[in-house]
TORRO-632474 format. One record per residue: residue number from 1; residue in one letter; x, z, y of N, C-alpha, C in turn. Coordinates in steps of 0.05 Angstrom, whole numbers, plus 5000, padded with zeros to 4 digits. Example, Ala and Ser with C-alpha at 12.3 -4.5 7.8 and 13.67 -1.06 7.14 Angstrom:
<rokols>
+-----+------+-------+------+--------+--------+------+---------+-------+------+--------+
| seq | type | neast |  nup | nnorth | caeast | caup | canorth | ceast |  cup | cnorth |
+-----+------+-------+------+--------+--------+------+---------+-------+------+--------+
|   1 |    a |  5264 | 5156 |   4886 |   5246 | 5156 |    4910 |  5264 | 5156 |   4934 |
|   2 |    s |  5257 | 5142 |   4955 |   5273 | 5143 |    4979 |  5258 | 5157 |   5001 |
+-----+------+-------+------+--------+--------+------+---------+-------+------+--------+
</rokols>
This chain:
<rokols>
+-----+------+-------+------+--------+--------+------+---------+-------+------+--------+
| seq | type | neast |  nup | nnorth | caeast | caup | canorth | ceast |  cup | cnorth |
+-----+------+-------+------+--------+--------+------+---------+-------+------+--------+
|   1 |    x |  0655 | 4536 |   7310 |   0632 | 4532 |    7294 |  0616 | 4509 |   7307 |
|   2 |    x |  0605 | 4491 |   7288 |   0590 | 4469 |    7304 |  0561 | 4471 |   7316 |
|   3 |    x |  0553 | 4465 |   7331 |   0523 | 4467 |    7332 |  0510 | 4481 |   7315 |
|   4 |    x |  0508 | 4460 |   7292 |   0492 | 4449 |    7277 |  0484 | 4482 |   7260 |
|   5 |    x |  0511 | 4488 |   7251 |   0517 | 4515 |    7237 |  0509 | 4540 |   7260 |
|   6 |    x |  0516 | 4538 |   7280 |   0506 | 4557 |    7298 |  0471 | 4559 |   7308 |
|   7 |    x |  0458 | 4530 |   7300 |   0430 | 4538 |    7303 |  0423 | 4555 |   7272 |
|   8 |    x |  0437 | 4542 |   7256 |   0426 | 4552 |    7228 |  0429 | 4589 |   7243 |
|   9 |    x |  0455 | 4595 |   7247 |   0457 | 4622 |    7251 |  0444 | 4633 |   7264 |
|  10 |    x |  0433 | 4627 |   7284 |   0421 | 4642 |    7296 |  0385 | 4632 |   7297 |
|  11 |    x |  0379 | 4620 |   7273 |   0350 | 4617 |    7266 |  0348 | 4615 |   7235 |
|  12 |    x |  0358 | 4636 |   7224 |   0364 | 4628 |    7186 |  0327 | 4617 |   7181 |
|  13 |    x |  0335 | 4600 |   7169 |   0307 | 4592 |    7155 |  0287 | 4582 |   7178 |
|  14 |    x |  0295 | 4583 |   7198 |   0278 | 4566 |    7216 |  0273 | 4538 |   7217 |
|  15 |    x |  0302 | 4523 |   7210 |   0306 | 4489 |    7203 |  0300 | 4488 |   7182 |
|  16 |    x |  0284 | 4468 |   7172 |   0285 | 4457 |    7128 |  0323 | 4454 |   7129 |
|  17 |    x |  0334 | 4456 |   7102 |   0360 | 4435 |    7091 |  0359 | 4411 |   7104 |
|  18 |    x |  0341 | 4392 |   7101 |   0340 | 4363 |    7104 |  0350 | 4361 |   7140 |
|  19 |    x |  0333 | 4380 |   7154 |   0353 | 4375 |    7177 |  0376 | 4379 |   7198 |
|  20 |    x |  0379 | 4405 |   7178 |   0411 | 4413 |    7177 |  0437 | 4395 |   7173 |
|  21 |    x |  0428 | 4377 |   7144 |   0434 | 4361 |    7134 |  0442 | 4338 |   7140 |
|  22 |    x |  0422 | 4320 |   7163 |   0418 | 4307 |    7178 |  0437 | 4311 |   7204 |
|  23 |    x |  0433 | 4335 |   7221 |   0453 | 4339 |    7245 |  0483 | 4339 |   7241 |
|  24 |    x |  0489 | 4352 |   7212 |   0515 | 4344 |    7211 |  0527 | 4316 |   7200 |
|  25 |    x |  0505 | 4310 |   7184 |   0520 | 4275 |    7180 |  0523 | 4263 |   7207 |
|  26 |    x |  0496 | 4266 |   7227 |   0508 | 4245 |    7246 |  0537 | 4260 |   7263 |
|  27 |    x |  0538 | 4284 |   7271 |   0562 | 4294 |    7281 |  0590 | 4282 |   7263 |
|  28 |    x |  0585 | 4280 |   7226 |   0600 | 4266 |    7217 |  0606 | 4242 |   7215 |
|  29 |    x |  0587 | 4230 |   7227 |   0585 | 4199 |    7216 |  0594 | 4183 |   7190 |
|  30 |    x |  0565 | 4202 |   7184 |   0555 | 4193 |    7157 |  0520 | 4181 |   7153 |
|  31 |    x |  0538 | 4158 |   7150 |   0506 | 4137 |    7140 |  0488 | 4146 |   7118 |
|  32 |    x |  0504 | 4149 |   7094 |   0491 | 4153 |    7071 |  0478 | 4184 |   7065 |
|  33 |    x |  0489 | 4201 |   7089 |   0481 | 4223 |    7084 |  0458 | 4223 |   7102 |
|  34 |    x |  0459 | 4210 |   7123 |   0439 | 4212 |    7157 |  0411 | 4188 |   7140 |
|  35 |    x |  0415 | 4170 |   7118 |   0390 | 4157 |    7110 |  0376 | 4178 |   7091 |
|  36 |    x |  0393 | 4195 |   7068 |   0387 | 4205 |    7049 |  0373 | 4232 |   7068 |
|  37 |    x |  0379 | 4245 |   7084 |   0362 | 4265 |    7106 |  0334 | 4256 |   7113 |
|  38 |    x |  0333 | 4234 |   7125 |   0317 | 4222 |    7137 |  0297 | 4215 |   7114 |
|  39 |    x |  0299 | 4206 |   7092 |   0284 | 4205 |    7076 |  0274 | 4226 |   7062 |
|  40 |    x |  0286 | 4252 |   7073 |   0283 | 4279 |    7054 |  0262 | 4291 |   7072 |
|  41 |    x |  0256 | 4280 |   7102 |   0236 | 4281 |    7117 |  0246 | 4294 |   7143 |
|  42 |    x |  0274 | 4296 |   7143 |   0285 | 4298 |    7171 |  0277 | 4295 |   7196 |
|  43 |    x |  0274 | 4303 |   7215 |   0263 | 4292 |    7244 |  0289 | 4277 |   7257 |
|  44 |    x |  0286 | 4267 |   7272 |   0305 | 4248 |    7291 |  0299 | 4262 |   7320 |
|  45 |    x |  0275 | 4272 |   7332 |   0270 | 4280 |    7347 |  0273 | 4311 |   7346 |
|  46 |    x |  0275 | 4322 |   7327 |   0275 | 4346 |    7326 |  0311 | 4363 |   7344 |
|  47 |    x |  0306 | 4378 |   7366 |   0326 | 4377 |    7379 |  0337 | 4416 |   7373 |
|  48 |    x |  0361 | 4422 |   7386 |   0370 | 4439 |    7386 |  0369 | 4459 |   7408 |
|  49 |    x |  0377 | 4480 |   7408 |   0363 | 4496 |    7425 |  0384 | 4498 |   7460 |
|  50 |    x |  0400 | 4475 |   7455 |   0403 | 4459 |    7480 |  0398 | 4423 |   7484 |
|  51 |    x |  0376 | 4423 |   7473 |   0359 | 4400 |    7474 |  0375 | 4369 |   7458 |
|  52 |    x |  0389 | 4378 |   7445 |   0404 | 4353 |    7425 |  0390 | 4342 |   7407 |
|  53 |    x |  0379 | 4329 |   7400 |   0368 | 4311 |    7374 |  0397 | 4295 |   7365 |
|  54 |    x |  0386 | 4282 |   7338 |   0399 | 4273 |    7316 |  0417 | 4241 |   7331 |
|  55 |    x |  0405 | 4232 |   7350 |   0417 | 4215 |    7362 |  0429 | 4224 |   7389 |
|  56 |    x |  0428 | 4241 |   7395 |   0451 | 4255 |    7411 |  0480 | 4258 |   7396 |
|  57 |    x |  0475 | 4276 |   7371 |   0499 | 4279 |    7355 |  0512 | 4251 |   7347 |
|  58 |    x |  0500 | 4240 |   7333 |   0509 | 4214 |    7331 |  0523 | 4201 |   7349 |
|  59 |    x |  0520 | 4200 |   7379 |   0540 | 4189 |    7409 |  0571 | 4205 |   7395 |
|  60 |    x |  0573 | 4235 |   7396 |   0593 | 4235 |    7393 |  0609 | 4232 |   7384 |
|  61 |    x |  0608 | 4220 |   7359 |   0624 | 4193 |    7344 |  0624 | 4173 |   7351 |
|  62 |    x |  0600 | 4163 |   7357 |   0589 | 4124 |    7361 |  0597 | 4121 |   7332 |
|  63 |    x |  0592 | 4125 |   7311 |   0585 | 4106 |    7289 |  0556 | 4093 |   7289 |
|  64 |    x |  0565 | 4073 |   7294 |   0545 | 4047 |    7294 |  0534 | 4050 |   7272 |
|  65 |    x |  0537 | 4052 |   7243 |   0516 | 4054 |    7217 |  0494 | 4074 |   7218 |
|  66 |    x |  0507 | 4102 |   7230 |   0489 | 4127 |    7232 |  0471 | 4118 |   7249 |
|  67 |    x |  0474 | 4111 |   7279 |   0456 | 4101 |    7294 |  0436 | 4081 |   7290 |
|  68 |    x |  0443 | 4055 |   7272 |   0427 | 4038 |    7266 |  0405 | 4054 |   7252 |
|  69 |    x |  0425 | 4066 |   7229 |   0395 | 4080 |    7210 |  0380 | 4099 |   7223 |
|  70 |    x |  0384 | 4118 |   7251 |   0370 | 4128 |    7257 |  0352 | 4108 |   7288 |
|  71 |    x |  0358 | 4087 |   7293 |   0343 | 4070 |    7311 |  0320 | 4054 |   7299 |
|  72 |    x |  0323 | 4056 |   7275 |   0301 | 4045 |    7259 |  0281 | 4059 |   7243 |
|  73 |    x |  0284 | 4084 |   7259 |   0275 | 4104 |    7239 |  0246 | 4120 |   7258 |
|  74 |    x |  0217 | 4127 |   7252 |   0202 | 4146 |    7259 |  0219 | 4158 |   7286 |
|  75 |    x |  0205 | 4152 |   7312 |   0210 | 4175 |    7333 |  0231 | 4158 |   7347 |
|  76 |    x |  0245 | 4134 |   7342 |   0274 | 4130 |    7353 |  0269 | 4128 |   7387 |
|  77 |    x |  0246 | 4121 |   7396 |   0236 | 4112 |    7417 |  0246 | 4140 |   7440 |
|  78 |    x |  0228 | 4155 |   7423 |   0231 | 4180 |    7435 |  0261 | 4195 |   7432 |
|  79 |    x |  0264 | 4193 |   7420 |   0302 | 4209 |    7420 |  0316 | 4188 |   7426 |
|  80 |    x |  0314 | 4168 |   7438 |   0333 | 4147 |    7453 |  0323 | 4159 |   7482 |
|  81 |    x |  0305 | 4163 |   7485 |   0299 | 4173 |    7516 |  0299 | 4195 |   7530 |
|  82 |    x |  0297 | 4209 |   7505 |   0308 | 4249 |    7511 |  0326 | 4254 |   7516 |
|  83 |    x |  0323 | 4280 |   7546 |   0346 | 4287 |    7557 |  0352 | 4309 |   7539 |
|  84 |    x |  0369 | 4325 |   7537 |   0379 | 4345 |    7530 |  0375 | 4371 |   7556 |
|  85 |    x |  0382 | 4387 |   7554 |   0369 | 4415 |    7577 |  0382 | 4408 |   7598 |
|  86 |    x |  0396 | 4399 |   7603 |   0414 | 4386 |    7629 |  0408 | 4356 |   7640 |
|  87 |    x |  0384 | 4351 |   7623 |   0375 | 4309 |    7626 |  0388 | 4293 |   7613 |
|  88 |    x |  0419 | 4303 |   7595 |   0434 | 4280 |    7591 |  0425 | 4264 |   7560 |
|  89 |    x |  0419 | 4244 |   7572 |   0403 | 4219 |    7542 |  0428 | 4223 |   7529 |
|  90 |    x |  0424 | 4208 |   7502 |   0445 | 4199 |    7480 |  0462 | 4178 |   7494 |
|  91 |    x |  0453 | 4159 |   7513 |   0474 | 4137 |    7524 |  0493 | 4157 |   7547 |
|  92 |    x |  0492 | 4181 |   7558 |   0499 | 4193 |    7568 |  0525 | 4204 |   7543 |
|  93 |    x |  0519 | 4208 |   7524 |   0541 | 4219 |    7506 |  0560 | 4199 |   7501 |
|  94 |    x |  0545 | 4180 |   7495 |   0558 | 4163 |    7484 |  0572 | 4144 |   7505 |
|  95 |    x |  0572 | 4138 |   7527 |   0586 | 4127 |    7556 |  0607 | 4150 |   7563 |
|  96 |    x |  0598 | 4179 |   7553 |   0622 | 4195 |    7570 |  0641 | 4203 |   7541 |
|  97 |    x |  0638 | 4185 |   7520 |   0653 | 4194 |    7497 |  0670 | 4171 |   7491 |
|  98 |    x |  0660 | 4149 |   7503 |   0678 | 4117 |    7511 |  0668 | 4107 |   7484 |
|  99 |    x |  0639 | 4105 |   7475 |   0635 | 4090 |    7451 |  0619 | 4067 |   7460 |
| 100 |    x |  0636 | 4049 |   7470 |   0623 | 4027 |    7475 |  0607 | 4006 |   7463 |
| 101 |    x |  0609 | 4004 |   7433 |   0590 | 3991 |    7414 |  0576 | 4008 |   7407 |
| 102 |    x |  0566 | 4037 |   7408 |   0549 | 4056 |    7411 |  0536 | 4043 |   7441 |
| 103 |    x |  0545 | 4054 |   7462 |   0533 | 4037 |    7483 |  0511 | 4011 |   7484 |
| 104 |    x |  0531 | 3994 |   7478 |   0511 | 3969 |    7473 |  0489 | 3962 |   7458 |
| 105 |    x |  0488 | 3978 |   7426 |   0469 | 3996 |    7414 |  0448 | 4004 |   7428 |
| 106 |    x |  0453 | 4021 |   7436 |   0434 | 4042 |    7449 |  0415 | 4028 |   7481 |
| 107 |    x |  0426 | 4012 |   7498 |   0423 | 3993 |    7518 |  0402 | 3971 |   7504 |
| 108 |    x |  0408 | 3962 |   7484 |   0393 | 3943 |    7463 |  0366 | 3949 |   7452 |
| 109 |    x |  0369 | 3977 |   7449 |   0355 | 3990 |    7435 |  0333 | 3995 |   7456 |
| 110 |    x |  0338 | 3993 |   7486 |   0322 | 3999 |    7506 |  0333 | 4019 |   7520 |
| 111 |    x |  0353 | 4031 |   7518 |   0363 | 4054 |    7533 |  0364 | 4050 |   7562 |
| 112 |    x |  0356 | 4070 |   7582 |   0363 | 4060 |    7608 |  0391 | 4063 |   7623 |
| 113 |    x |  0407 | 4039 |   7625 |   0430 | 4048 |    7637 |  0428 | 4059 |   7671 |
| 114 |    x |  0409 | 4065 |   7681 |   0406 | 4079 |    7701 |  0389 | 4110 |   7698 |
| 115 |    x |  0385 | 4117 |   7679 |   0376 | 4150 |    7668 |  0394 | 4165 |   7680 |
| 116 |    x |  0378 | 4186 |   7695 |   0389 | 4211 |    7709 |  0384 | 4232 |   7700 |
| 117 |    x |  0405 | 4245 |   7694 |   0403 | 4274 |    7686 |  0399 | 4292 |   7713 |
| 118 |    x |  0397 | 4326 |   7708 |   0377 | 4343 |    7728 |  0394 | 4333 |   7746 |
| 119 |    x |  0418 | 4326 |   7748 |   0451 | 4330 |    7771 |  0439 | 4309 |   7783 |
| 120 |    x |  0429 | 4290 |   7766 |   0430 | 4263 |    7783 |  0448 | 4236 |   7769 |
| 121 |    x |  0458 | 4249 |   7746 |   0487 | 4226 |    7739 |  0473 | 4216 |   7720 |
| 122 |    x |  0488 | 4187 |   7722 |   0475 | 4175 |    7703 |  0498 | 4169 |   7687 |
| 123 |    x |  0492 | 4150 |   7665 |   0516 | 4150 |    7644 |  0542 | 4130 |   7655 |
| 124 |    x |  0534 | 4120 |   7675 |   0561 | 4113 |    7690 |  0580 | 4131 |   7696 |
| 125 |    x |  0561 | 4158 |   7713 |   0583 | 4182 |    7720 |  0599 | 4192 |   7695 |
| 126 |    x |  0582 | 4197 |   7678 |   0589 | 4204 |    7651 |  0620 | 4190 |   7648 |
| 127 |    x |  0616 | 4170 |   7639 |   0639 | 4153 |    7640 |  0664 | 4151 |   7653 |
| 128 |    x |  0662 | 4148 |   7675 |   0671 | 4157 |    7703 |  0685 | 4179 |   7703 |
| 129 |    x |  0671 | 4199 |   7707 |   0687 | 4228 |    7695 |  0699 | 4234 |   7679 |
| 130 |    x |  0695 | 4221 |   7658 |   0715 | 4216 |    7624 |  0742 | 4207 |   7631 |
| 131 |    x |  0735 | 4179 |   7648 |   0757 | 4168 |    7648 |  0780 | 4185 |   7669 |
| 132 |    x |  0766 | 4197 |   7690 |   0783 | 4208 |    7708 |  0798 | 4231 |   7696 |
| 133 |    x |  0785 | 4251 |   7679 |   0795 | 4276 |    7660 |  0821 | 4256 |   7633 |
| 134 |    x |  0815 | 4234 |   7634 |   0828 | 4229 |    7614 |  0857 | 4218 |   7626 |
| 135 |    x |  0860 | 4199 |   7648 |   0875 | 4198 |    7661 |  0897 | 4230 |   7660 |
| 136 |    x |  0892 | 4256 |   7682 |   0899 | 4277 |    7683 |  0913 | 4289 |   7659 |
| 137 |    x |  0908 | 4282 |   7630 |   0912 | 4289 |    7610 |  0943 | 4276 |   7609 |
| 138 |    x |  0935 | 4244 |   7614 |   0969 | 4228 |    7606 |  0965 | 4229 |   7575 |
| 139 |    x |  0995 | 4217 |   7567 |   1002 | 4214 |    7544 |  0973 | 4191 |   7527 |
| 140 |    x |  1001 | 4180 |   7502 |   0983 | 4155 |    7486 |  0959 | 4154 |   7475 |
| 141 |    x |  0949 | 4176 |   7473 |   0922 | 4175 |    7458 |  0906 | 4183 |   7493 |
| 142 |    x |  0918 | 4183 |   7507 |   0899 | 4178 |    7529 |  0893 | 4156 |   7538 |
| 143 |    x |  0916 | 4141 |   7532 |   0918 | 4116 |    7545 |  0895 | 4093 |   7521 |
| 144 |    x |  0900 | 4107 |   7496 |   0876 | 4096 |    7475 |  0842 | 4099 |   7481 |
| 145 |    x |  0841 | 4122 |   7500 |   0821 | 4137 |    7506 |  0802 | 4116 |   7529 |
| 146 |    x |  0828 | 4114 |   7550 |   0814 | 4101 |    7582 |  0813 | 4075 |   7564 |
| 147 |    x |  0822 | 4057 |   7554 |   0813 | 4030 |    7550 |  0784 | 4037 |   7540 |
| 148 |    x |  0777 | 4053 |   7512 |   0750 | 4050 |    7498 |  0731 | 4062 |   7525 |
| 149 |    x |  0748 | 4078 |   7548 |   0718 | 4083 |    7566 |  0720 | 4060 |   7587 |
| 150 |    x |  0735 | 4045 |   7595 |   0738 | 4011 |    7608 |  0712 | 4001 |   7594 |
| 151 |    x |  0707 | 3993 |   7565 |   0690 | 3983 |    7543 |  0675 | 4001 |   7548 |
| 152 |    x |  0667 | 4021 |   7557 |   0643 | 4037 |    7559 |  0625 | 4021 |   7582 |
| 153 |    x |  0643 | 4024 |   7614 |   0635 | 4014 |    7632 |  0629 | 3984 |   7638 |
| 154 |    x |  0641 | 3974 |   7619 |   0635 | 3941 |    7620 |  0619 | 3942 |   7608 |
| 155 |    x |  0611 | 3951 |   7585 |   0579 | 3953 |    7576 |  0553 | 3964 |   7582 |
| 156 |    x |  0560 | 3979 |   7607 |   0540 | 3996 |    7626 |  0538 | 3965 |   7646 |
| 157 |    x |  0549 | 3966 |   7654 |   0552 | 3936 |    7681 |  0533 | 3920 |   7675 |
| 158 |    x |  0542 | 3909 |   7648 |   0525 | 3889 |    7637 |  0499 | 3885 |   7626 |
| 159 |    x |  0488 | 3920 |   7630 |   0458 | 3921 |    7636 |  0444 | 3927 |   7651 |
| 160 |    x |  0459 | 3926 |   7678 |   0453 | 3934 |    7695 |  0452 | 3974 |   7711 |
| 161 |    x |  0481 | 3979 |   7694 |   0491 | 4008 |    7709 |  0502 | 3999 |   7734 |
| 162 |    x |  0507 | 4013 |   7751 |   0509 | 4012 |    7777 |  0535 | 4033 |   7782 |
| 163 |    x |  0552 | 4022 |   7798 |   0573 | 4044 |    7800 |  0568 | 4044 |   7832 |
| 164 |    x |  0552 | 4041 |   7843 |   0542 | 4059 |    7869 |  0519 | 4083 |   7872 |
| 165 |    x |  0511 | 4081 |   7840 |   0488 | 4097 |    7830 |  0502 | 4132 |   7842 |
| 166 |    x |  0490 | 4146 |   7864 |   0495 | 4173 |    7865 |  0482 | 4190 |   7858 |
| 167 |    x |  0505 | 4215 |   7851 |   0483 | 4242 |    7836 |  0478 | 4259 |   7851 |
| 168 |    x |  0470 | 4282 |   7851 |   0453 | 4296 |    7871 |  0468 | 4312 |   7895 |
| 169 |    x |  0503 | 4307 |   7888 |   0517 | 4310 |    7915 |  0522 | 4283 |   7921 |
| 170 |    x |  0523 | 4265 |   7912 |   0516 | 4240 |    7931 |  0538 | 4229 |   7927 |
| 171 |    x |  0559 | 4230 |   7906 |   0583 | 4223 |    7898 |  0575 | 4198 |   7875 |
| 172 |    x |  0584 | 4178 |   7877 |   0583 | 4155 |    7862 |  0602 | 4162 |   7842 |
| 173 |    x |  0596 | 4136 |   7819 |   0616 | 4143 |    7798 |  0647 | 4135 |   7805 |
| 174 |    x |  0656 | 4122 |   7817 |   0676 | 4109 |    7824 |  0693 | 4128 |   7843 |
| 175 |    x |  0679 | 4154 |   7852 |   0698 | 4173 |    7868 |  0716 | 4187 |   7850 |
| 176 |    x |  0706 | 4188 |   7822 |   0724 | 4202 |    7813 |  0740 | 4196 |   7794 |
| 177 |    x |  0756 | 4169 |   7802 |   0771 | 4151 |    7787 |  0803 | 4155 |   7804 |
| 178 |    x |  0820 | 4153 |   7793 |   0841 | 4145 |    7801 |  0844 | 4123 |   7820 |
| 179 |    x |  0862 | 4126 |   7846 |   0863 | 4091 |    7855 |  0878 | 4072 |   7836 |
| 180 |    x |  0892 | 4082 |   7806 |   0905 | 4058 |    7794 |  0882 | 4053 |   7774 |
| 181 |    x |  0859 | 4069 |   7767 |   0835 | 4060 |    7749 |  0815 | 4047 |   7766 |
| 182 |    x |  0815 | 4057 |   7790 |   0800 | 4026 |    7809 |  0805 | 3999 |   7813 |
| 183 |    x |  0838 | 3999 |   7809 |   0847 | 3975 |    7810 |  0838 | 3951 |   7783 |
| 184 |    x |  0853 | 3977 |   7759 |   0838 | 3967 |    7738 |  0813 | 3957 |   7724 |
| 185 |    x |  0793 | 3973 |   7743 |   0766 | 3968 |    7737 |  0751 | 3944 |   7743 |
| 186 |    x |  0767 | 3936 |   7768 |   0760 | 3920 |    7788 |  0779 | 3896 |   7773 |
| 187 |    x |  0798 | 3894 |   7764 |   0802 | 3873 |    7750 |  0794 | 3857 |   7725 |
| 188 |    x |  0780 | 3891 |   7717 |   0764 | 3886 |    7687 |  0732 | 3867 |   7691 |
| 189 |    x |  0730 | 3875 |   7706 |   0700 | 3867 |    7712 |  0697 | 3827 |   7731 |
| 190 |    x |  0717 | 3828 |   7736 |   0725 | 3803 |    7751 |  0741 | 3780 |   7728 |
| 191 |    x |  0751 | 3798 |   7705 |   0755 | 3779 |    7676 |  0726 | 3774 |   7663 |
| 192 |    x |  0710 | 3805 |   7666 |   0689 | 3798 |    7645 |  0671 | 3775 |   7652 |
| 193 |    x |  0672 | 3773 |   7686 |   0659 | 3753 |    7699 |  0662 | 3730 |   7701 |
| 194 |    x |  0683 | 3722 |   7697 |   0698 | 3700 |    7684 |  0701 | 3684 |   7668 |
+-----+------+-------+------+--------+--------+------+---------+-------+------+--------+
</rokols>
């Protein structure tokens, strides 16, 4: 069951339609449904009862249309900067989901690529950890996976994320990479510099 349907369940009539409506277009990435919400008087800030707003859901796609229309929308300021119950911002979803033009989005938009959640991680670790769980996995759609989170981290870099940034055991993002995704990283970043 998704969220979205599980807050409905367990608050019938607590949310209007419009922002029911809303949480699942962006989980769908759907533009025309996430403007037509929003205009039905939707919140963007309005979060879930593990602290998600409408641009949280939206990371875990990265559709760039959903996000535009909700970055231009009442409140974006504020739900670009909200942690969720654990601290983790929407660039946190969206860096550990490898949506790198989501990323740059959201960085643009003002996002902080150094935002710490309660742990301490910022959306580098996010990333970081993606990539290392994705590695472990193997197989082609993993290997589809680590490039889009490569493009995560070169778009963190480039606003100034930090991959010496530590979380509250003191572990950088880069500990929990592979030594053949260090190699790679380190060559990625030395092309982009280039």
């Amino acid at each position: 069951m998704s969220d979205v349907l599980a807050d409905f369940t367990d608050n019938p009539g607590m949310l209007p339609p419009c922002q029911l409506a809303l949480w699942l277009a962006c989980e769908a990435g759907d533009p025309h449904t996430t403007v037509t919400a929003l205009v039905d008087g939707a919140s963007i800030t309005a979060a879930n009862r593990m602290g998600w707003n409408a641009l949280h859901r939206a990371c875990m796609t990265g559709d760039e249309r959903v996000m535009q229309a909700l970055l231009v929308s009442d409140g974006a300021e504020a739900a670009l900067c909200a942690g969720d119950k654990e601290g983790y911002t929407p660039l946190h979803i969206a860096a550990g989901s490898g949506h790198a033009g989501a990323v740059r989005r959201l960085l643009a938009a003002g996002a902080s690529a150094s935002a710490a959640s309660s742990h301490g991680s910022t959306p580098m670790h996010a990333a970081c950890l993606a990539l290392a769980e994705v590695a472990a996995d193997g197989g082609e759609a993993s290997l589809e996976k680590q490039e889009r989170l490569f493009g995560a981290v070169l778009a963190l870099l480039s606003a100034g994320g930090l991959l010496e940034a530590t979380d509250a055991t003191g572990a950088d993002p880069v500990q929990a990479l592979t030594a053949e995704q260090r190699t790679t990283l380190l060559e990625r970043v030395r092309a982009a510099a280039a």
